[in-house]
N, C-alpha and C positions, 0 to 999 in steps of 0.2 A: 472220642474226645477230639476237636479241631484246639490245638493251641497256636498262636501267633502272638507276638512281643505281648508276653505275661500276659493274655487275655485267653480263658476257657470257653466253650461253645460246648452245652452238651442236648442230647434230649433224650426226655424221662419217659419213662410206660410203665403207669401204678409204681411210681416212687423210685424204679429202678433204671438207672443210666443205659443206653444203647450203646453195643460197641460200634466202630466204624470200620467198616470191610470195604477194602477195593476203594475207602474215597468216599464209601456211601453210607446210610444209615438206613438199616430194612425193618421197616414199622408193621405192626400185624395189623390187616383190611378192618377196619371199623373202631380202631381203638383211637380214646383221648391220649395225646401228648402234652408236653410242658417244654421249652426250652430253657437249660440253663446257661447265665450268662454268670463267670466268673473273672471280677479282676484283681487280678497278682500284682499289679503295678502299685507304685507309692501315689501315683499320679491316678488322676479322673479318667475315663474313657467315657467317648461320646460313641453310641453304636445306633445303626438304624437296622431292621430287621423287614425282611418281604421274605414272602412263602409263595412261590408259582409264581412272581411278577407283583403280585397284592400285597402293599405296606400294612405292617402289622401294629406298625406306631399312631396311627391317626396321623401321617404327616411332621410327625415330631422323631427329636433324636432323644435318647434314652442315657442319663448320666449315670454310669456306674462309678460310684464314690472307689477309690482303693482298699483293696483288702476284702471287697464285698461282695457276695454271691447275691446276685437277683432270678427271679423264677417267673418268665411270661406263660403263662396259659390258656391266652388267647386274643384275641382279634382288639387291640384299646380303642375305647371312645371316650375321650378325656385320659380319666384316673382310674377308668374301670374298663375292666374284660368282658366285653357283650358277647361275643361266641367263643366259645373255647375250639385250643387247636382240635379236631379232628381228621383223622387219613381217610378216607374215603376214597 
């Protein structure tokens, strides 16, 4: 889990949360991820999200309402996920 001012960072492998060792998260070679994003705050949070340098948002920032867990699963084009995350 990454937390910073009330905002959560996690990522999922088959439903279940990775811990974070050393600062890093160690994903097993060929498996689907999901990132979650949680906000603790009363207030919006605007987040943008890049994986290796590559925006994950289509160029957009991503509002997470208060109180609200959201789940990216992959690469957006518009309102939809065209590649899901993969480690390879």
């Amino acid at each position: 889990m990454t937390y910073k001012d009330q905002f959560v960072v996690e990522v999922m492998v088959d439903g279940k949360i990775l811990r974070v060792r050393d600062g890093a998260v160690y994903l097993p070679f060929g498996c689907e991820y999901s990132i979650l994003l949680k906000n603790l705050n009363s207030k919006k949070a605007s987040v943008k999200v890049s994986i290796d340098g590559e925006d994950v948002l289509d160029g957009y920032s991503l509002v997470v309402k208060p109180l609200i867990t959201h789940e990216l699963k992959g690469f957006l084009k518009g309102t939809t996920a065209r590649n899901r995350f993969r480690f390879i």
